[in-house]
Structures are given as C-alpha cells and as structure tokens.
N, C-alpha and C positions, 0 to 999 in steps of 0.2 A: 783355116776356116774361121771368120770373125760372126759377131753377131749382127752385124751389118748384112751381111749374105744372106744369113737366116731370117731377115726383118725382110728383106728383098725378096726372099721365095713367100714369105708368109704373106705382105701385101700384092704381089702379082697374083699367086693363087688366090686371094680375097676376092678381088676387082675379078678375073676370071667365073668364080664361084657363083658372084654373083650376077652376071650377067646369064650362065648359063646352068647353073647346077652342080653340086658334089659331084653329082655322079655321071654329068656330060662332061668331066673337067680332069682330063687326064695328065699324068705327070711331066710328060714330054709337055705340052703347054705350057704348064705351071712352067715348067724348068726354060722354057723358051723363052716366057714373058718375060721372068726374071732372070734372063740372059745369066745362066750359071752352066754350068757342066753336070752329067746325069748324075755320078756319083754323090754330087755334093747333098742332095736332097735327102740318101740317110744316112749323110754323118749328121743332120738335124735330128732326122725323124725316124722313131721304126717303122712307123707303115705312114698308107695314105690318112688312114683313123686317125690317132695322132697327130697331124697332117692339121686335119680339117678340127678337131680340138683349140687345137693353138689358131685357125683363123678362128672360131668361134671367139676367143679370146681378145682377140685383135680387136673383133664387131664392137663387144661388149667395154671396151676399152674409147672406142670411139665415139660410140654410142652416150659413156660415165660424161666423156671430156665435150659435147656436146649439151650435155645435159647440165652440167656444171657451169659452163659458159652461161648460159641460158638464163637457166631456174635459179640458180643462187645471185643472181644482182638482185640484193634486198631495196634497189635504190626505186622501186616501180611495184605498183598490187604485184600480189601472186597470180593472179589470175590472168592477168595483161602478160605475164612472163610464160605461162601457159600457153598461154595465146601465140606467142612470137614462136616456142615450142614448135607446136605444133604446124606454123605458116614455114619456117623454114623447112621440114622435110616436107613440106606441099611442094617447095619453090623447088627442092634436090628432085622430087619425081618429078617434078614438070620437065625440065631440064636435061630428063633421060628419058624424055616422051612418054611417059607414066609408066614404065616396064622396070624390070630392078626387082620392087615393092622392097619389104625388110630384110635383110642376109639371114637373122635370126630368125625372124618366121618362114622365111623361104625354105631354110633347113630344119627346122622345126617340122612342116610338111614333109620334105622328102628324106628326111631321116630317123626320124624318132621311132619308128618302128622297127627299124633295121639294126640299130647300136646301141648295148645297155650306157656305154660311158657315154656315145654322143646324147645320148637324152638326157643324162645327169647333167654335160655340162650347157643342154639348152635350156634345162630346168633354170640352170641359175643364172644366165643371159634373160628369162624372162624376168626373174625376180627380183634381178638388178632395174629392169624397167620399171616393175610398179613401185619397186621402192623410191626411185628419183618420182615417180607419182605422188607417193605418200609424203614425202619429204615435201612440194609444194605446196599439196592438199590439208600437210598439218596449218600449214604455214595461212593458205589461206583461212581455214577453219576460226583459227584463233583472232586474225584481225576482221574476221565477220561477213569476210566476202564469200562462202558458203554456210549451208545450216551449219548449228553445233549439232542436231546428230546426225549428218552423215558418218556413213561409215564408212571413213577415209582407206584401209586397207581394200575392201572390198571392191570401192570405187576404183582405185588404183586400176587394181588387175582388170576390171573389166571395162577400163580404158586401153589397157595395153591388148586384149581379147580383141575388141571394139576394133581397134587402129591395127590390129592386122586383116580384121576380116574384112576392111573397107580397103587396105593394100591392095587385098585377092582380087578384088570384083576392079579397083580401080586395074591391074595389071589387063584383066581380061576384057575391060571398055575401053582399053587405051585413053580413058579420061577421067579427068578429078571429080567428080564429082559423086561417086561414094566418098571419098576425103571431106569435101563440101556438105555430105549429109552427118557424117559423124561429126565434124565440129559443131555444127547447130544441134544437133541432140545431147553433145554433151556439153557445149556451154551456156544454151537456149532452155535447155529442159534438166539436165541435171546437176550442174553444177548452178544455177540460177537459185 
C-alpha cells in the first residue's frame, strides 16, 4: 500500500463529497472513483469519520496553497490581490454552474452536529480562512488601503461567515449574484 493510493482515495472521495455530500457519498463510490480494491480503504482509515477528517485536510490544504498563490504577491495593493481572491472562486463556481458552493462549509452544514472530532477539525478549516483574511487585511491596514481601526480579526471571520452564506443562496439560485452582492458590500462599504 503506497501513499499514493491513499492520496487517490482521499482526492476522489473529496471531488465525490463535494459534489454530493458526506453522507450521500458511500465507500463503494469513493473506492470506485479512486479505482482501488475494497479492502484498501482501511488499511488507510478506521472508519468513514476519519475518512472524511483527512478530506477536510485535503480542502484546507488547497484552500492555504490557493490563498498563498494569491494573497502573498506583495508585487500588487492588498486589496487588488483580495480582489482577484475572491474573482477566481467566482470564476470555479461559474464553471460548475454555481452548485459545489465550499467543501468546508458544505460540511460545516451537514456535519457539525453530528461529529465532536468533525466539528473540531471544521473549526480549524474555518480559522485557517480568516486567518489568510487577516494576513491580507493586516497587510492592507498598514499601507492605508483600509481604516487603521478596523478590526482586522473580526473582519476576517465575517468575511469567511459573509462568503459562505452568499455560497448557500448562490448554490440554491443557480446564479452569482449573491457572490456579486457580497463583493460590493465588502469592498464598496466595508473595506472602503
């Protein structure tokens, strides 16, 4: 068993996950997508929980190395790099006919109630979001393209709040434009 196999079950169940749900997303699937044999799945993992832990990982791992691409080119405002942020997962939901919305908040909804560990580790798939917030937000703070007293922490999260609750609505209109509402109230009115 290599961890190549394991990286295979983990991105098929991801892609899978997300399309349909934890818990519309049975192991036979996962294990088809990722064209492996049934057993191999717990020489990975002990259960489906587990399972769905390490894709949470996965998200949040995508999620850093997008955000890193992005938000750290000091060569451009903070705010411009925000910007593009944000246009490129406009242009990923466009692209899958607005449905998907975030893996993280998707299971955020349909899990956090149900798993003490899955809620811990969506706690910290969220916190990793407003931190890459924060991390911009100081950045713009200090060269003056927001006030000096925002309150960059605060802002963060309820930008990452903000961009999933406009996800929801965008997933259930099949169009951008809750996306289109929250960019202009947070670049037009709060961040302005």
């Amino acid at each position: 068993m290599s961890e190549e196999t394991k990286q295979r079950i983990i991105e098929a169940g991801a892609d899978l996950i997300h399309r349909q749900g934890f818990n519309n997303t049975g192991l036979k699937d996962i294990l088809k997508a990722a064209d492996v044999p049934k057993g191999s799945f717990y020489f990975y993992f002990d259960n489906k929980e587990a399972f769905g832990i390490e894709v949470l990982e996965y998200y949040s791992q995508r999620f850093r190395l997008i955000a890193e691409d992005i938000l750290k080119d000091d060569s451009r405002p903070a705010l411009d790099r925000l910007k593009d942020f944000f246009e490129a997962f406009l242009k990923y939901f466009e692209s899958h006919g607005y449905s998907r919305g975030c893996p993280v908040g998707n299971l955020a909804q349909e899990m956090s109630d149900l798993s003490g560990p899955f809620r811990a580790r969506l706690e910290k798939s969220l916190d990793g979001m407003s931190n890459a917030f924060v991390y911009i937000l100081t950045e713009a703070q200090n060269n003056g393209e927001v006030p000096a007293d925002m309150d960059i922490r605060e802002t963060a999260i309820f930008m990452v709040e903000a961009s999933h609750g406009a996800t929801i609505r965008m997933k259930a209109t099949k169009s951008p434009e809750p996306l289109h509402i929250f960019h202009k109230f947070v670049f037009n009115k709060i961040l302005k």
